[in-house]
N, C-alpha and C positions, 0 to 999 in steps of 0.2 A: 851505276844505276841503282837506286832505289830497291830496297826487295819490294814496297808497296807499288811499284811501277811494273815490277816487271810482269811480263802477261805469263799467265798457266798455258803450259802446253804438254799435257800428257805424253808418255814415251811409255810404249808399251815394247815390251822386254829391254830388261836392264845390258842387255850385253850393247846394245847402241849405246850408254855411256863406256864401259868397261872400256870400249875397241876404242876411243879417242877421239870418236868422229866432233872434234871442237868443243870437246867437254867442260873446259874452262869456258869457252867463250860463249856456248851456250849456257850455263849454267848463270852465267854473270849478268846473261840480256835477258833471260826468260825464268818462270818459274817453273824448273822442272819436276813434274809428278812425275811416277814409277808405279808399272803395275808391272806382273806375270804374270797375272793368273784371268784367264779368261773370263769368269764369272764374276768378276768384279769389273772388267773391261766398262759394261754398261752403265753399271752405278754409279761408278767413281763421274764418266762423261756426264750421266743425269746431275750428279751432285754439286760437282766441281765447274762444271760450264766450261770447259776449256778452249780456248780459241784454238787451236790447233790438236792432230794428236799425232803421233808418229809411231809407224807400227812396221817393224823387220818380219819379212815375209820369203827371209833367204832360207831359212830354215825347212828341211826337207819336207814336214807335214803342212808348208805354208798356212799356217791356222792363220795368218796375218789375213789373209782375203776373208774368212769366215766370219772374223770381227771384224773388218773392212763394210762389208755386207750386212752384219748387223747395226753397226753405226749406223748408215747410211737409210736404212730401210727402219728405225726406229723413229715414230713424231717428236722425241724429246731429246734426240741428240742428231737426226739428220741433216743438220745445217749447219752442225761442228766439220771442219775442214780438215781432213784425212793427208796425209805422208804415208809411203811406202816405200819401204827400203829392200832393195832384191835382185837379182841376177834378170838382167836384160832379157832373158829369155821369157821370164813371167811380167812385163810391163802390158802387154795386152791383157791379161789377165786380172792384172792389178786393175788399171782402168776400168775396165768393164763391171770389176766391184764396185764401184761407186769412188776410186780414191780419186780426189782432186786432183795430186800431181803425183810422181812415180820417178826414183832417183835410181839408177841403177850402180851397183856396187863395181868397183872400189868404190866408194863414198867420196866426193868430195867435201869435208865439213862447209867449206864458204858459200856452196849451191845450196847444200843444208840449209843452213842461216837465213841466207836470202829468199827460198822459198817459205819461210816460216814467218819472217819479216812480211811478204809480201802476201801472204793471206787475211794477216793478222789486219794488212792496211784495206786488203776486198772488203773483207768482214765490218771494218769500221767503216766504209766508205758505204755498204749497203744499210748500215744501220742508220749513219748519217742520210740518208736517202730515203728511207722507210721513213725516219723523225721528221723528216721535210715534207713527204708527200701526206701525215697524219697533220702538220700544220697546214697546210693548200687545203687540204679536204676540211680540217675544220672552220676554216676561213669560206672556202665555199658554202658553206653548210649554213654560217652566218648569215651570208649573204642571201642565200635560199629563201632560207625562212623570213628575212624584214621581204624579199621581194613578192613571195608567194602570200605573205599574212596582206600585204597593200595591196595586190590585185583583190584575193577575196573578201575583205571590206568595200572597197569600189564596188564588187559584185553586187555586196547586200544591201550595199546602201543606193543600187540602182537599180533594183530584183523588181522591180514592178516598171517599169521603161522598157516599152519596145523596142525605143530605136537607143538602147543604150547597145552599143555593138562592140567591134575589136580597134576602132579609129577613135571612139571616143576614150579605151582605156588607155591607149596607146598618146593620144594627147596628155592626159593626166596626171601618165608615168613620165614624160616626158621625152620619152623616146620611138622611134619610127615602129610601124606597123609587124614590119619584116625582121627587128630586133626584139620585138616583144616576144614576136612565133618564136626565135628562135631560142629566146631567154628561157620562154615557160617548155619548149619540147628540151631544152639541156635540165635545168632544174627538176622536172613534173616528170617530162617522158609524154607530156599531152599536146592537141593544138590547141590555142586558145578555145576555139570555140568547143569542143571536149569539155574544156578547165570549167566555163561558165555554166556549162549545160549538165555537169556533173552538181553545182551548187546548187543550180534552180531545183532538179527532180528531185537531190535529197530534202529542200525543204519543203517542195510538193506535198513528199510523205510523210513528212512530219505534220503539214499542216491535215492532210486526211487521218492518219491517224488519230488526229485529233477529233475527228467525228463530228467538227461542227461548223462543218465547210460544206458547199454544195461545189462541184467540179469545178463549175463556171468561176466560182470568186475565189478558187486556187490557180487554176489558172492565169487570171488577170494579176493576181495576185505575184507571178513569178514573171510578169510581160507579157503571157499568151494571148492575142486580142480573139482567136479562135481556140476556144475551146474541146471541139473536137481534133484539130490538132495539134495540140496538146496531148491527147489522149492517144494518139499515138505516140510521139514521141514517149511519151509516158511509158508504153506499152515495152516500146522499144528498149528501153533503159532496164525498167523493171522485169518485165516479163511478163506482167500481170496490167490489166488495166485502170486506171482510178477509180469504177463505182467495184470491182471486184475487188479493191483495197475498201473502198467506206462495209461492202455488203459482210467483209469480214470481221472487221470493228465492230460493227453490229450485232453480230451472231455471237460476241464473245462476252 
C-alpha cells in the first residue's frame, strides 16, 4: 500500500508497537502516529484528524481512560474513533469513557487490525451518508424554492379575486388539492390557507403604510369584499387594527 493511502491512526503510548501487537502489519496498512505524552494527546487529534486512535490503558494509573474522556468530550476531536487496550477487568470502565471498542490483553494483533479497518469503513460510510443527505437536502431545497416562488406569484397575481381559493391554485399547479396541503405544510411548515393569508396582510401593510389607502380599497384590494372583516382578520395577524396602522402613519 501506498504511504499516501494509508489512513492515520494515532497510537498513543509507543510500548503498543515495541510489544509486536502486528507492528509490521500495522505499520504497512496504516499511518502510524506516536504520542506519550498527554498534553499533546489533544493537539496532535485536533491537527492530524486521525481516523482512529489507540490508546493502552493496562498501565496501573490507566491515564488511557482520562484521555479516552477527553477525546471524546472535546467538539474537535469527538467523532474520532477510540481503541482501548487493557486487562478485561477495566473494559466496563473503558466503555463507559466514551471508547468505541475495548480489546482485552493478551492482544490479539488480527482483532487489532480488523477493528481499526472496520471503523475506518463506519467512519466513511457516515461521511458517505452525511454527503448524500447534504445532496437530498439541497435538492430539496431547489425544489422548495421554484415550488414556494410559483404559489406566491399565483398569489399576487390573483390578490384581489375573491374566489381565488385553494382548488384554483391546486388546478394551476397541476396537482390535487390534498398534495398541495401537503407539499406547502412539508416545504413552509403552513396550510395553504396560512401561506395565502400570510401574503395578503403583509401587503395590506404595506399598502397602509403607505398612507394613501382608505381601509375599504386595501381591502378590496387584497379580495376582502367586506371590509370590516378584513379588519379583523387584520387584527388577528397583526395585533393592531388597520385605521390604528393609518392613525400612526399619520402622527409620524
Amino acid at each position: 500500500m501506498n504511504s499516501e493511502d494509508r489512513r492515520p491512526v494515532l497510537i498513543i503510548d509507543k510500548s503498543i508497537i515495541r510489544n509486536s501487537l502486528g507492528s509490521e502489519a500495522l505499520a504497512k496498512n496504516f499511518e502510524l502516529i506516536e504520542s506519550n505524552s498527554d498534553e499533546e494527546v489533544l493537539a496532535m487529534a485536533r491537527e492530524l484528524s486521525p481516523d482512529v486512535v489507540v490508546c493502552d490503558v493496562s498501565d496501573p494509573s490507566r491515564r488511557g481512560l482520562l484521555i479516552c474522556r477527553k477525546l471524546k468530550s472535546n467538539a474537535y476531536t469527538g467523532h474520532v474513533s477510540v481503541i482501548l487496550l487493557g486487562q478485561i477487568e477495566h473494559r466496563i470502565a473503558g466503555l463507559q469513557a466514551g471508547a468505541d471498542s475495548y480489546i482485552s490483553v493478551p492482544i490479539d494483533s488480527h482483532v487489532l487490525m480488523l477493528n481499526i479497518e472496520n471503523m475506518i469503513m463506519l467512519r466513511d460510510a457516515m461521511r458517505g451518508r452525511t454527503v448524500q443527505e447534504m445532496s437530498v437536502q439541497t435538492e430539496l431545497e431547489g425544489i422548495s424554492g421554484q415550488f414556494v416562488t410559483k404559489l406566491e406569484q399565483m398569489v399576487f397575481e390573483n390578490i384581489s379575486d375573491p374566489n381565488f381559493g385553494v382548488k384554483e391554485m391546486a388546478v394551476r399547479t397541476g396537482i390535487s388539492v390534498s398534495v398541495l396541503y401537503r407539499r406547502l405544510r412539508f416545504f413552509k411548515g403552513v396550510t395553504v390557507n396560512e401561506f395565502v393569508k400570510k401574503i395578503k396582510m403583509e401587503r395590506a401593510m404595506k399598502m397602509l403604510e403607505a398612507g394613501v389607502y382608505r381601509v375599504s380599497e386595501v381591502a378590496a384590494s387584497i379580495g376582502y369584499e367586506d371590509s370590516k372583516y378584513f379588519s379583523r382578520e387584520f387584527r388577528k395577524f397583526f395585533g393592531k387594527t388597520p385605521m390604528e396602522v393609518k392613525h400612526r402613519i399619520h402622527r409620524q
